[in-house]
MARBA-3410 file (N, C-alpha, C, O; in Angstrom, 1 decimal):
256
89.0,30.0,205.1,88.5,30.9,206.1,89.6,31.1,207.1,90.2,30.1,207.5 ~ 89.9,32.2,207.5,90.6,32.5,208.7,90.3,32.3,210.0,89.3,32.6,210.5 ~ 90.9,32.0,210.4,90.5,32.1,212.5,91.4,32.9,213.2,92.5,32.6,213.0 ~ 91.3,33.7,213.7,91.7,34.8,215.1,92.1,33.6,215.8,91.5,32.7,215.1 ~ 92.7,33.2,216.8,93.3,32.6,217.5,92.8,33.2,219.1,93.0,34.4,219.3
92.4,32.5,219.9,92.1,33.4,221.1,92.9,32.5,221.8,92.8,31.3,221.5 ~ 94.3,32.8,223.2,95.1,32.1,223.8,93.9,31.3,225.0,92.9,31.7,225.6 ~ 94.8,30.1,224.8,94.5,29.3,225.8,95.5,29.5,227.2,96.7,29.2,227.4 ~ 94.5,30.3,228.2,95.7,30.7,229.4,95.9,29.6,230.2,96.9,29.4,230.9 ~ 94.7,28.7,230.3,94.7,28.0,231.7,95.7,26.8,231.1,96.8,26.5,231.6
95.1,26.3,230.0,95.8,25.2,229.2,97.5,25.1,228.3,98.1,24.3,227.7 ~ 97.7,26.5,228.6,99.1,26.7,227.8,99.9,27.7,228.9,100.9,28.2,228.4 ~ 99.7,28.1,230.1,100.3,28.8,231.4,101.2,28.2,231.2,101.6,29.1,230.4 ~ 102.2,27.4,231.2,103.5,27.0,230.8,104.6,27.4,229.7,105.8,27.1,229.5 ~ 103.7,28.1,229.1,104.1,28.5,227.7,105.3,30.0,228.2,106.0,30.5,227.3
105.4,30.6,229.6,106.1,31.3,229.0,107.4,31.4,230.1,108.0,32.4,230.4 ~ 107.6,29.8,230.7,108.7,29.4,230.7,109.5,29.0,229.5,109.4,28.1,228.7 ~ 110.5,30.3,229.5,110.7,30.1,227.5,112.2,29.3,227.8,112.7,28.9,228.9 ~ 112.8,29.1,226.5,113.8,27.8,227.0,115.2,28.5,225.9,114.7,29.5,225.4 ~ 116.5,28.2,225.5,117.3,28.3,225.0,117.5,27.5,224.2,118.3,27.7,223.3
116.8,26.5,224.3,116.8,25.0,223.1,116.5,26.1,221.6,116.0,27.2,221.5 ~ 116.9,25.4,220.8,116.9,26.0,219.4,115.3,25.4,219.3,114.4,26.2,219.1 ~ 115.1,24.4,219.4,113.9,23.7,219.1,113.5,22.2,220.0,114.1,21.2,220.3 ~ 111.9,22.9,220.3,112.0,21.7,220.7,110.2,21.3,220.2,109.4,22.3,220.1 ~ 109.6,19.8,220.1,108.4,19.7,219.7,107.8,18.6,220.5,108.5,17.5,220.6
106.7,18.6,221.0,105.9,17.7,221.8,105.0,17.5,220.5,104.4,18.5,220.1 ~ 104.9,15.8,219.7,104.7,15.8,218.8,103.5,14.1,218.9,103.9,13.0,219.3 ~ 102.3,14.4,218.5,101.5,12.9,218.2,101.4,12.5,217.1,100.9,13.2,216.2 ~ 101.9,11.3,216.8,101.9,10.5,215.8,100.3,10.8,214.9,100.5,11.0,213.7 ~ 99.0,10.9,215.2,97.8,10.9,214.7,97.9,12.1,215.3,97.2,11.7,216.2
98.1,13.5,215.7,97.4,14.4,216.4,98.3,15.7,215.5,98.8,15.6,214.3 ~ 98.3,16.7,216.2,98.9,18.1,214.8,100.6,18.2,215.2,101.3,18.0,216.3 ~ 100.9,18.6,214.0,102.7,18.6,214.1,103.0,19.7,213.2,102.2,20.4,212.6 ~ 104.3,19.8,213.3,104.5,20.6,212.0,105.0,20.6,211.1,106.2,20.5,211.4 ~ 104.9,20.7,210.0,105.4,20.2,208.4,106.7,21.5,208.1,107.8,21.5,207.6
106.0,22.6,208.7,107.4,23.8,208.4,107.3,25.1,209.5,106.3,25.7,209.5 ~ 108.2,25.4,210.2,108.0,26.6,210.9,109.4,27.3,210.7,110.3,26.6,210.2 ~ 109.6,28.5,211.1,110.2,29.3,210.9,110.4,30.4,211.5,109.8,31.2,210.8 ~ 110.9,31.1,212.5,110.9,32.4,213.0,111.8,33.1,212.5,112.7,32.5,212.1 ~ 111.7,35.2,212.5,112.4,35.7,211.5,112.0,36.6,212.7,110.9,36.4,213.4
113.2,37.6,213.0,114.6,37.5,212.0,115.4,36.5,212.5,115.6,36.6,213.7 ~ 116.0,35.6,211.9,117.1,34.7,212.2,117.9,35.3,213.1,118.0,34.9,214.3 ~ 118.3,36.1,212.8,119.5,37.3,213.3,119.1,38.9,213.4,117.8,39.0,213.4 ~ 119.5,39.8,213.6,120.2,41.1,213.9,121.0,41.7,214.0,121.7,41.6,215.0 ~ 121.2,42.7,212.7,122.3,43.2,212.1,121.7,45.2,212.4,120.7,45.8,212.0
122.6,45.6,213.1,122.0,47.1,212.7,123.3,47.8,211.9,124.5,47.6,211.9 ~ 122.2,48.7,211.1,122.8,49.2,209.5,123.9,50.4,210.4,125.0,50.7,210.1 ~ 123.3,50.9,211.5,124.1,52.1,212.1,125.0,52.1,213.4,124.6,51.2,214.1 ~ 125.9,52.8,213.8,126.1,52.8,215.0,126.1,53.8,215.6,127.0,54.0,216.5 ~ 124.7,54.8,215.3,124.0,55.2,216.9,123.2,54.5,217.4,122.5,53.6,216.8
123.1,55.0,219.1,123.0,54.1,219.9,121.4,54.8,219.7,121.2,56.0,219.7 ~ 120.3,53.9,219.4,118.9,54.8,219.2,117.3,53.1,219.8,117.4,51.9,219.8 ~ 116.2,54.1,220.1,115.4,52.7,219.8,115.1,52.4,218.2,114.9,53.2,217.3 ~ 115.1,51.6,218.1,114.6,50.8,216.6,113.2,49.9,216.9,112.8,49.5,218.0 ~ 112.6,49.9,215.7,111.6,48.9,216.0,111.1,47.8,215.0,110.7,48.2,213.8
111.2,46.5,215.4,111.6,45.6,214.4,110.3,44.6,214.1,109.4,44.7,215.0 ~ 110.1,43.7,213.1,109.0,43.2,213.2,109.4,41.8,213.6,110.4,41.2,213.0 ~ 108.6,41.0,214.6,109.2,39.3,214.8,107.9,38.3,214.7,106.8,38.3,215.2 ~ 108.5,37.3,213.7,107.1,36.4,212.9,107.5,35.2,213.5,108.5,34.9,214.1 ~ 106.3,34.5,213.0,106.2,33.0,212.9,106.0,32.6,211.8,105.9,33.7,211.2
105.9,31.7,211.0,105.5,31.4,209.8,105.5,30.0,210.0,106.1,29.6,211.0 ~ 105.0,29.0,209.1,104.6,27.7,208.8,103.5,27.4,208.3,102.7,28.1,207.8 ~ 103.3,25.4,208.5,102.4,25.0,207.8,102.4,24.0,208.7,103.5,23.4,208.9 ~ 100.8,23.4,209.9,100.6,22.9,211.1,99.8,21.8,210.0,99.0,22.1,209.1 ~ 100.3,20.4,210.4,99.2,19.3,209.9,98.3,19.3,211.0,98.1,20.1,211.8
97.7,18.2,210.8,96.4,17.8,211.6,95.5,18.6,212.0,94.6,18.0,212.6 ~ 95.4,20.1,211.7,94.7,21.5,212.6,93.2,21.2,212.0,92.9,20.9,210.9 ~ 92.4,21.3,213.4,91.0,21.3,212.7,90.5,22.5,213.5,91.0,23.0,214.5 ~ 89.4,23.0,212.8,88.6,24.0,213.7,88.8,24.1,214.6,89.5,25.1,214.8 ~ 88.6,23.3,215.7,89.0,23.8,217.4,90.3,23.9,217.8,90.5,24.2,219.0
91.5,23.8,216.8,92.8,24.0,217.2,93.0,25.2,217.7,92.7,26.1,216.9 ~ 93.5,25.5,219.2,93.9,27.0,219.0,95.3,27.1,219.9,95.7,26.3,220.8 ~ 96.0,28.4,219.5,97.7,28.3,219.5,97.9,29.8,220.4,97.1,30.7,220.7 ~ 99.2,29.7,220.5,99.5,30.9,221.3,100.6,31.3,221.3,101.2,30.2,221.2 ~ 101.8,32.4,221.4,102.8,32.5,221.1,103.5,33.9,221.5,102.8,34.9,221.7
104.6,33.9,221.7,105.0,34.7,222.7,106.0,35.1,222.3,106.7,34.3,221.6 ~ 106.7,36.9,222.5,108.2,36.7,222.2,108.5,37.7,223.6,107.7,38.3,224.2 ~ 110.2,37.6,223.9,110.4,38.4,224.6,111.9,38.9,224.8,112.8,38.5,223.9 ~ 112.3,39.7,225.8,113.7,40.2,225.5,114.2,39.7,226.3,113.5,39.9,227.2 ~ 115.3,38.8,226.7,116.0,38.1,227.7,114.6,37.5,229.0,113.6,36.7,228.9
115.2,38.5,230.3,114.2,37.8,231.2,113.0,38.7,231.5,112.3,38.6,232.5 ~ 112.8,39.4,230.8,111.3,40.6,230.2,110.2,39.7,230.2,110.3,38.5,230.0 ~ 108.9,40.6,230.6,108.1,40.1,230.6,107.5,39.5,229.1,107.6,40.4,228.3 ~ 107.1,38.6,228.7,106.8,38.1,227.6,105.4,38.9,226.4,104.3,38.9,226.9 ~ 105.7,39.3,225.3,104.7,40.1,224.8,103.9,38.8,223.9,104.6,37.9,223.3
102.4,38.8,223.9,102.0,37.8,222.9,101.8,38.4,221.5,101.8,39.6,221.3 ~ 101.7,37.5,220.7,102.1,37.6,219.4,100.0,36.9,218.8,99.4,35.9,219.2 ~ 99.6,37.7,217.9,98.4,37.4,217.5,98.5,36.5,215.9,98.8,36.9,214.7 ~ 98.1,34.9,216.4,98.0,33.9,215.5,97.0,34.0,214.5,96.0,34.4,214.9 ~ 97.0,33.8,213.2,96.4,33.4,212.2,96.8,32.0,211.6,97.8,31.6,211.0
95.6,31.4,211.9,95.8,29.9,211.3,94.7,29.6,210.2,93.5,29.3,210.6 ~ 95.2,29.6,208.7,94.5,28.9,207.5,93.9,27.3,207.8,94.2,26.3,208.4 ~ 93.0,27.7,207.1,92.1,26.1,206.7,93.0,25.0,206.3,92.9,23.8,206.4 ~ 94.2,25.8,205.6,95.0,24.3,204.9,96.5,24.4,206.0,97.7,24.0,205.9 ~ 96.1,25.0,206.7,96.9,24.3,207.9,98.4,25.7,208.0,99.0,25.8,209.1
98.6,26.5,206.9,99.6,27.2,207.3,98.9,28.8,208.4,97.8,29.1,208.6 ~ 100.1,29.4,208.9,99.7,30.4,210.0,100.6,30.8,209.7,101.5,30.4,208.9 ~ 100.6,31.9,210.5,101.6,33.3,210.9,100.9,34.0,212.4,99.8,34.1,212.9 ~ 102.4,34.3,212.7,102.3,35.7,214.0,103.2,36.4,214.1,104.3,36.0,214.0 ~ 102.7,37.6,214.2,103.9,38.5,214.3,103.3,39.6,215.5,102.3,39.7,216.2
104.4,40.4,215.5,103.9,41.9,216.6,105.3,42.9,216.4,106.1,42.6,215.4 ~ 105.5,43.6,216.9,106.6,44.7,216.9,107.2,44.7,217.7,106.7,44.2,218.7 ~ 108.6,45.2,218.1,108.9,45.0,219.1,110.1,46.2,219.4,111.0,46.5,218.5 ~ 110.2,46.9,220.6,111.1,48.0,220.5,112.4,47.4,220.9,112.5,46.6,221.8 ~ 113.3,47.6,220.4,114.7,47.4,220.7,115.8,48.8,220.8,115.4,49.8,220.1
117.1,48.8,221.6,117.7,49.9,221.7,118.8,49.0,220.6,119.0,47.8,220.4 ~ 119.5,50.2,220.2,120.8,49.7,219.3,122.0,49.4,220.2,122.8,48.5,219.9 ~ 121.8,50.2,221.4,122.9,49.7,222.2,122.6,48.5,223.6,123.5,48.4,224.5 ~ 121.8,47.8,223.5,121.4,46.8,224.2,122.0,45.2,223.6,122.0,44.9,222.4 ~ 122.5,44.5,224.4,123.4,43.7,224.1,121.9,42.6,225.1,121.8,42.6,226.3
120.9,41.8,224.0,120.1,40.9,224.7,119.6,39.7,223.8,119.7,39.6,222.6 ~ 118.9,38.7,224.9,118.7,37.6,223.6,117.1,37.8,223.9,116.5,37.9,225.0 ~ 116.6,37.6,221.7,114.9,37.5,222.2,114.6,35.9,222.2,115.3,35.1,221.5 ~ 113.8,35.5,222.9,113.2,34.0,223.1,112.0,34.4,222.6,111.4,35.5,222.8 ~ 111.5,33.0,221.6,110.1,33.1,221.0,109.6,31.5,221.4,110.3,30.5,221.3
108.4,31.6,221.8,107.8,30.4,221.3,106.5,30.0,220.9,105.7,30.7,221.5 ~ 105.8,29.1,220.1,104.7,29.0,219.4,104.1,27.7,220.0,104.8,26.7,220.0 ~ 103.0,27.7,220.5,102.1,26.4,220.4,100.9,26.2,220.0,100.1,27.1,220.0 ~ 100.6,25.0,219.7,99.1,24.8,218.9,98.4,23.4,219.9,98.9,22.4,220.3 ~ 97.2,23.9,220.0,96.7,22.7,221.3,95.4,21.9,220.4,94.9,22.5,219.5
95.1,20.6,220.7,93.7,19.9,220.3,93.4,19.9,221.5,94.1,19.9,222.5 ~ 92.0,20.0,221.5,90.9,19.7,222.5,91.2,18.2,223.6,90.8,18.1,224.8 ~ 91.9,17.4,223.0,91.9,16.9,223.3,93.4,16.4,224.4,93.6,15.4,225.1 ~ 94.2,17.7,224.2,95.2,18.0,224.8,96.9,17.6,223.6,98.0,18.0,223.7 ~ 96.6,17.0,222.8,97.8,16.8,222.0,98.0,18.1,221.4,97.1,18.7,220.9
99.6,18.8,221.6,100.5,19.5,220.9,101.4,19.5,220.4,102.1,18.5,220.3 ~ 101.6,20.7,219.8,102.7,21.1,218.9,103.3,22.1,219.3,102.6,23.2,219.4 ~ 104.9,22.2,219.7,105.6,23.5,220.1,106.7,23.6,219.4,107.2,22.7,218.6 ~ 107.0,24.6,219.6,108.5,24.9,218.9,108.7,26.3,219.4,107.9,27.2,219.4 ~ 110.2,26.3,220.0,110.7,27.5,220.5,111.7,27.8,220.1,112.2,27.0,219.3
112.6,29.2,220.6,113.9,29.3,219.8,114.7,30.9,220.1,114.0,31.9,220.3 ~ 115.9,30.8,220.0,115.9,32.1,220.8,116.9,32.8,219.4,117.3,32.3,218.4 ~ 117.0,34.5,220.1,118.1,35.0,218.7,119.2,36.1,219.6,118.8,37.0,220.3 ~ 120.6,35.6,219.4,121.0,36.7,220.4,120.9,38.2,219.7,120.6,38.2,218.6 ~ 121.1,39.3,220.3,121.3,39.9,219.9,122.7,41.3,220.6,122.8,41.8,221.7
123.4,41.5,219.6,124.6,42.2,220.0,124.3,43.5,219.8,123.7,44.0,218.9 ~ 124.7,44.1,221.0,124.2,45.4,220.4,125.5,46.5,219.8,126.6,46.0,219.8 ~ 125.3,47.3,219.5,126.2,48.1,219.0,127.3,49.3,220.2,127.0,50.2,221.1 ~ 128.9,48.8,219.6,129.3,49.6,221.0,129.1,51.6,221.3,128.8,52.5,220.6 ~ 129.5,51.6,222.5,129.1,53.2,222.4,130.5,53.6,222.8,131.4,52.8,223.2
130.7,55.1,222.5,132.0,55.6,222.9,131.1,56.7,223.9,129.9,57.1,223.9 ~ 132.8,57.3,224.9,132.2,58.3,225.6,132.4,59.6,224.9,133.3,59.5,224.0 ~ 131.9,61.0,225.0,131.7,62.2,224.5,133.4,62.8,224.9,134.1,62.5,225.8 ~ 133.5,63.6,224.0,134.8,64.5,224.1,134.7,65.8,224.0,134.3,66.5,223.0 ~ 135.6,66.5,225.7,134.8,68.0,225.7,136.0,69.1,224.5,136.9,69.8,225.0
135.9,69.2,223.7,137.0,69.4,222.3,137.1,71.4,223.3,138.2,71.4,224.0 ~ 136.6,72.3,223.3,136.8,73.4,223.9,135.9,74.1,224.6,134.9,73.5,224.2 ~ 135.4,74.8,225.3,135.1,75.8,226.2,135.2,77.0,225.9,136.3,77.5,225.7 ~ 133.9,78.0,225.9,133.7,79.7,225.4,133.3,80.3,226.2,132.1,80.2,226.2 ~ 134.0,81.1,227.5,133.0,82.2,227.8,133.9,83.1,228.6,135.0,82.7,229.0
133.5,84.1,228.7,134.1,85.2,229.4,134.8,85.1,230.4,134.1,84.8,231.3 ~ 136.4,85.3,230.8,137.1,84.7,232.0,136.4,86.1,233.4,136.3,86.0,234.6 ~ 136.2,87.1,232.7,135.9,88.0,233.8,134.4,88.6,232.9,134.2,88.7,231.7 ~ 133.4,89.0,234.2,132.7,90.3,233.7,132.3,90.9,234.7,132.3,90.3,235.8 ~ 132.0,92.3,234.5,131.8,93.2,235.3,130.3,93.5,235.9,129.4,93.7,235.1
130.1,93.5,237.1,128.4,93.7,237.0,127.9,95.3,236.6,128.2,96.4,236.9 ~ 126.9,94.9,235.9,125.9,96.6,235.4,126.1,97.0,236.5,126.4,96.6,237.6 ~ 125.7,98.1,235.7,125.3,99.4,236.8,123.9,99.5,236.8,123.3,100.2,237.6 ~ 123.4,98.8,236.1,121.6,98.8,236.0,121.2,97.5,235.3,121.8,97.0,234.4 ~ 120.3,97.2,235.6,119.6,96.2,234.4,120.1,94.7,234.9,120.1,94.3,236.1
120.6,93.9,233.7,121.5,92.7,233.8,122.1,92.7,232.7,121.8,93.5,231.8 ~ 123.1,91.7,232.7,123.8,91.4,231.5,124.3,89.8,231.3,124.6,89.0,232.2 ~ 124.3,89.6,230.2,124.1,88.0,229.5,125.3,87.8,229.6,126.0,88.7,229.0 ~ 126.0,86.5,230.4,126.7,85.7,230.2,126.6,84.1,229.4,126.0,83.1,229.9 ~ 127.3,84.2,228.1,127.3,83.1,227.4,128.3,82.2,227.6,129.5,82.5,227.8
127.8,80.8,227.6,128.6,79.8,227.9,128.3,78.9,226.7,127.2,78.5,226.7 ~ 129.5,78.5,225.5,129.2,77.5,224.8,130.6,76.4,225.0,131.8,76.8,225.1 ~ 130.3,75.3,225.2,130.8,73.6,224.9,131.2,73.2,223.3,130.4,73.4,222.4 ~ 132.0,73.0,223.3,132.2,71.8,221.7,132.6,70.8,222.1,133.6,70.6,222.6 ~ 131.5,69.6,221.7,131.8,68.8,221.6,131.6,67.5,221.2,130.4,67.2,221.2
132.5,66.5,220.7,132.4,65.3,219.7,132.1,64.1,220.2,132.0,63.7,221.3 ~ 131.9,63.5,219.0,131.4,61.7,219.7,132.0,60.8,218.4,131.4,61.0,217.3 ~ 133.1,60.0,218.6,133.7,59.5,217.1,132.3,58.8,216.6,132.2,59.1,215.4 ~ 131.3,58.2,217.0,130.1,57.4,216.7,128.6,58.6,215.6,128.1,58.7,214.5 ~ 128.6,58.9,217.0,127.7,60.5,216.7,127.1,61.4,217.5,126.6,60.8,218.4
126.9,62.6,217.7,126.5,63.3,218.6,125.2,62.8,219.0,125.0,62.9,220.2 ~ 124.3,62.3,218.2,123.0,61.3,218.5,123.2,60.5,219.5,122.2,60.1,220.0 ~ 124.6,60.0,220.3,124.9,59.3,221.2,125.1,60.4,222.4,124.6,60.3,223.5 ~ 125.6,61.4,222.0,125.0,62.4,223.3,124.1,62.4,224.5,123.0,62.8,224.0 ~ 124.0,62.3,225.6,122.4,62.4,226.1,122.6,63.7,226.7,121.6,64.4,226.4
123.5,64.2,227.4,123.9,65.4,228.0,125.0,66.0,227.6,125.8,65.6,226.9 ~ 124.9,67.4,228.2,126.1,68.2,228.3,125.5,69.2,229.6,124.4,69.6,229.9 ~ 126.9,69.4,230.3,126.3,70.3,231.5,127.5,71.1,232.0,128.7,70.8,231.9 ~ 127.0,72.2,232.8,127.7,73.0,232.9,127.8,73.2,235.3,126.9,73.7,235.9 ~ 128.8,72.7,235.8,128.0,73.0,237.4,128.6,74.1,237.9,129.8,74.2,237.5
128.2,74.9,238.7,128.6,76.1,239.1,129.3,76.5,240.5,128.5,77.1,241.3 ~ 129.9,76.4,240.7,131.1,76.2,242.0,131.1,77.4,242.7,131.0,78.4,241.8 ~ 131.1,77.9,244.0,131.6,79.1,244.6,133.3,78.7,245.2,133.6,77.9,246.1 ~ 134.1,79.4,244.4,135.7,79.1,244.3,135.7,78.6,245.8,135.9,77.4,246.2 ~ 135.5,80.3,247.0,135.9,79.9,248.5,135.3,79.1,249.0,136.0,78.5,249.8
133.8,78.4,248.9,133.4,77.4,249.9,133.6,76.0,249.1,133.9,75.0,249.8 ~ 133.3,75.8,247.5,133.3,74.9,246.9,131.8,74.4,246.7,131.6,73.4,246.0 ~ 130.7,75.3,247.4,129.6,75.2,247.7,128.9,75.2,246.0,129.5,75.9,245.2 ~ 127.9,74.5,245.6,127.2,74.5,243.8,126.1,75.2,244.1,125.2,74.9,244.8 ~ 126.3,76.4,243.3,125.7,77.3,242.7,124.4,77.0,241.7,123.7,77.9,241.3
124.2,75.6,241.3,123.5,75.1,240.3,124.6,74.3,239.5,125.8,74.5,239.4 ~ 123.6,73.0,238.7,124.1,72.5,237.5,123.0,72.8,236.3,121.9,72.3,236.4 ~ 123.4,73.5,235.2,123.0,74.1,233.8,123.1,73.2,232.8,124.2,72.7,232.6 ~ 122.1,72.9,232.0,122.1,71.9,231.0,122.0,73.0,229.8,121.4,74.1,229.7 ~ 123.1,72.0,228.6,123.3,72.8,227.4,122.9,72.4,227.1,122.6,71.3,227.4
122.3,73.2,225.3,121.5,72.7,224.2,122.3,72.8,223.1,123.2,73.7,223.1 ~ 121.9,71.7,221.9,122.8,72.1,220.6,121.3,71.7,219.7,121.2,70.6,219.0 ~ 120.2,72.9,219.9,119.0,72.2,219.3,118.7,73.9,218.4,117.5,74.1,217.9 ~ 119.5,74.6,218.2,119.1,75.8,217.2,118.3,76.6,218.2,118.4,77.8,218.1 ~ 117.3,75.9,219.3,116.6,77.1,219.9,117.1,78.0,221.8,118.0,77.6,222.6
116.3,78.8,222.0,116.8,79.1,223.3,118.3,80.1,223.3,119.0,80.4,224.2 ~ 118.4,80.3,222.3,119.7,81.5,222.1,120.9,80.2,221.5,122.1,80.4,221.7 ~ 120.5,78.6,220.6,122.1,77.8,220.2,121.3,78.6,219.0,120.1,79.0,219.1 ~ 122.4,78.8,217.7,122.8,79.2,216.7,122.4,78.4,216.0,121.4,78.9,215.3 ~ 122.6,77.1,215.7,122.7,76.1,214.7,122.5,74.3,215.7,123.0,73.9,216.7
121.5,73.8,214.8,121.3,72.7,215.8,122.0,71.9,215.1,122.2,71.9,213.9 ~ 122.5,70.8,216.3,123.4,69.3,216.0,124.8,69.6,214.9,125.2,69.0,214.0 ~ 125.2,70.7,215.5,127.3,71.1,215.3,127.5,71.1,216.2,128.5,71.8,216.5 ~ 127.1,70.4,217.0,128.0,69.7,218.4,128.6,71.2,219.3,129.6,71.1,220.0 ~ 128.0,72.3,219.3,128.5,73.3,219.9,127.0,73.8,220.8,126.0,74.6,220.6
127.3,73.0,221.6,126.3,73.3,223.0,126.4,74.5,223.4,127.5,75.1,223.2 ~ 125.1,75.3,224.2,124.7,76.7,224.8,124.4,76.4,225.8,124.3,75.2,226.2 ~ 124.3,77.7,226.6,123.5,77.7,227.5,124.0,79.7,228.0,125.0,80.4,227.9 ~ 122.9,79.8,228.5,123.0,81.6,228.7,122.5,81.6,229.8,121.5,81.0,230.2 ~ 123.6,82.8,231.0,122.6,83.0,232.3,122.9,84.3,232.3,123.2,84.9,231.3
122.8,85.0,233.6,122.6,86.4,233.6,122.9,87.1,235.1,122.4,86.7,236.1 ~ 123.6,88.1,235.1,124.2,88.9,236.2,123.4,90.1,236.5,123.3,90.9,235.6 ~ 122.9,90.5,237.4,122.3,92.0,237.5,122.9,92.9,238.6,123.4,92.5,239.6 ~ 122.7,94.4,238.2,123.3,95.3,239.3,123.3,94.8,240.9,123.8,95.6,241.8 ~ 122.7,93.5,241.2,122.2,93.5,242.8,123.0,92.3,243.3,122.9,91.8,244.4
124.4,91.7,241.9,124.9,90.7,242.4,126.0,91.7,243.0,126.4,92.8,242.7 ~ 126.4,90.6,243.9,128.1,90.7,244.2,129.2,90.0,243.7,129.2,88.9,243.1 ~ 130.3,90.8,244.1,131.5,90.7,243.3,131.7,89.1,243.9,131.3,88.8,245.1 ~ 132.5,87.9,243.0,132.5,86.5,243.1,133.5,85.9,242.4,134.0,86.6,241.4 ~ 133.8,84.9,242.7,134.7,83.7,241.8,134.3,82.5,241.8,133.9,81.9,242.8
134.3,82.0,240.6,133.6,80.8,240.3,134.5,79.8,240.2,135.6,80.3,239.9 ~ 134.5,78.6,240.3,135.0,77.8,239.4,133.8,76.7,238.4,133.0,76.1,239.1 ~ 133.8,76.6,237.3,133.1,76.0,236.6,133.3,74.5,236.1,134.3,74.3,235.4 ~ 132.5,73.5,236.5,132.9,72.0,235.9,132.2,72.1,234.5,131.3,72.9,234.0 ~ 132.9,71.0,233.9,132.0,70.7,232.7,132.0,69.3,232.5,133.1,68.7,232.6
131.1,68.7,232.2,131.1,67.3,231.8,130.1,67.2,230.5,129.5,68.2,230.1 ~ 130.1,66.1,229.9,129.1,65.8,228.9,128.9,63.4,229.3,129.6,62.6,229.9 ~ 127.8,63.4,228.7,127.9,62.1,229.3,126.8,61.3,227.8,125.9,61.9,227.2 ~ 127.4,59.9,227.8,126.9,59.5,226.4,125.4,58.5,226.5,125.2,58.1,227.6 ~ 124.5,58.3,225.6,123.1,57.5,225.9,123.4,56.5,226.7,122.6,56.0,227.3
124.6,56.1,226.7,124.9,54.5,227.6,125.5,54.7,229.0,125.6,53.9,229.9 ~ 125.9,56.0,229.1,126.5,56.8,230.4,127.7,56.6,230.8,128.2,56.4,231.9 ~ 128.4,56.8,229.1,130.1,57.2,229.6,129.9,58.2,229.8,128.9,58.8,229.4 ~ 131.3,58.9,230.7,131.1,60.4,230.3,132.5,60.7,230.1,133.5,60.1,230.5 ~ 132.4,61.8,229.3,133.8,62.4,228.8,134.9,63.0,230.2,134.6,63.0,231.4
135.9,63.4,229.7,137.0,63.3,230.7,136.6,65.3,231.1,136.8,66.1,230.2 ~ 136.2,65.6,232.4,135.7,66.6,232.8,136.7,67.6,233.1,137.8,67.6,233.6 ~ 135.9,68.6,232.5,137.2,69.8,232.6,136.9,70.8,233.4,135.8,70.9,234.1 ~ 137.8,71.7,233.5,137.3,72.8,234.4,137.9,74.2,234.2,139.1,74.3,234.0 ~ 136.7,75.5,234.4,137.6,77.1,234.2,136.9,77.4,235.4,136.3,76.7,236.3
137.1,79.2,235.2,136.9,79.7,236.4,136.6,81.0,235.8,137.2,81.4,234.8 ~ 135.7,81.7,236.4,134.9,83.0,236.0,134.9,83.9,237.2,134.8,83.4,238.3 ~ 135.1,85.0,236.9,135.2,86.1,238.1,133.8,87.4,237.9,133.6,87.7,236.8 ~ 133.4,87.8,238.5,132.5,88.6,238.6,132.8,89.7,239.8,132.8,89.7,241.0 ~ 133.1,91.1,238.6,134.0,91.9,239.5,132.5,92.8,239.2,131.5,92.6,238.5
133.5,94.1,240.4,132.4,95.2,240.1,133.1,96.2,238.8,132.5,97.2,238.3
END
């Protein structure tokens, strides 16, 4: 028969001062121990190097002697000094269990998870074991603005408006998935005063062409009622970890 494990809060509140010890066991000669435990993953290896969340599974496994009916256990895992997530115990008649739960991780997070498991008798004798896993995360590079498209001059209508296009290219040796931004800020030349900052897309919709060729958009628009102007235009792009690439700059004129 199986048992659900319901945590003991008042009696195991200590449980989630977690420790760096590889292992450690509060163990009675006559009372419950453990014959095999095991937490997984040992390690953390990611297959890729974009910087993304992943989501991983983290267990317990073993085989608890002495466990009788009223044994009940509790267990925890967490990310460095994060709040601790519990983990839902199953403990067999012939004494082996498992816990597991899910847990989100970023690829670019450099943290250690701490786990630990305990099993209590009524009578207060336990069994612990704790254990930590570092984990490395994967490095990020910053974005590179490769060129710049848009009109060095345009003329304002005589009626209506007219579309000025602005496209970005640009790379990431890792992957453009490391991208979080690209932007465009809008300068008045004589005061230096920002006109706005424009966020580009490279998602196929909103007037880009083709999504994820690294050739960011963005479209704005002039009408008969502007005045004649000089811009100067920043550009930056900035990566999920928050390098940012080395910022460039043009300059757009708006005659009549």
């Amino acid at each position: 028969m199986r048992h659900t494990l319901i945590p003991l809060w008042v009696l195991l509140g200590s449980i989630l001062l977690l420790s760096c010890e590889q292992t450690t066991a509060d163990q009675q000669v006559d009372g419950i121990r453990f014959e095999s435990i095991s937490f997984v993953p040992a390690s953390i290896q990611y297959a890729s190097n974009t910087i993304q969340d992943t989501t991983i599974t983290v267990a317990f496994q073993g085989v608890l002697l002495g466990a009788s009916p009223s044994t009940q256990g509790v267990a925890f895992v967490s990310k460095s000094s994060f709040t601790a997530i519990p983990l839902e115990i199953l403990l067999q008649d012939n004494g082996s269990f498992s816990a597991s739960t899910q847990l989100t991780l970023n690829t670019g997070e450099s943290t250690t998870l701490r786990a630990q498991i305990e099993f209590v008798q009524p009578s207060g004798q336990r069994a612990r074991y704790e254990t930590s896993v570092p984990v490395e995360g994967v490095a990020d590079e910053a974005p590179v603005i490769e060129s710049i498209i848009h009109l060095d001059s345009v003329q304002i209508p005589t009626s209506g408006t007219q579309a000025i296009l602005f496209i970005a290219e640009i790379s990431h040796s890792i992957s453009l998935q490391n991208v979080a931004s690209v932007t465009m800020e809008l300068l008045d030349a004589a005061t230096n005063d920002s006109r706005g900052v424009f966020t580009l897309v490279d998602n196929g919709q909103d007037g880009d062409e083709q999504a994820n060729d690294g050739l960011y958009f963005v479209g704005l628009s002039i009408g008969s009622d502007n005045q004649p102007a000089s811009y100067i235009l920043q550009w930056n792009a900035i990566s999920v970890t928050g390098l940012s690439a080395t910022q460039k700059t043009t300059t757009l004129e708006i005659v009549e």
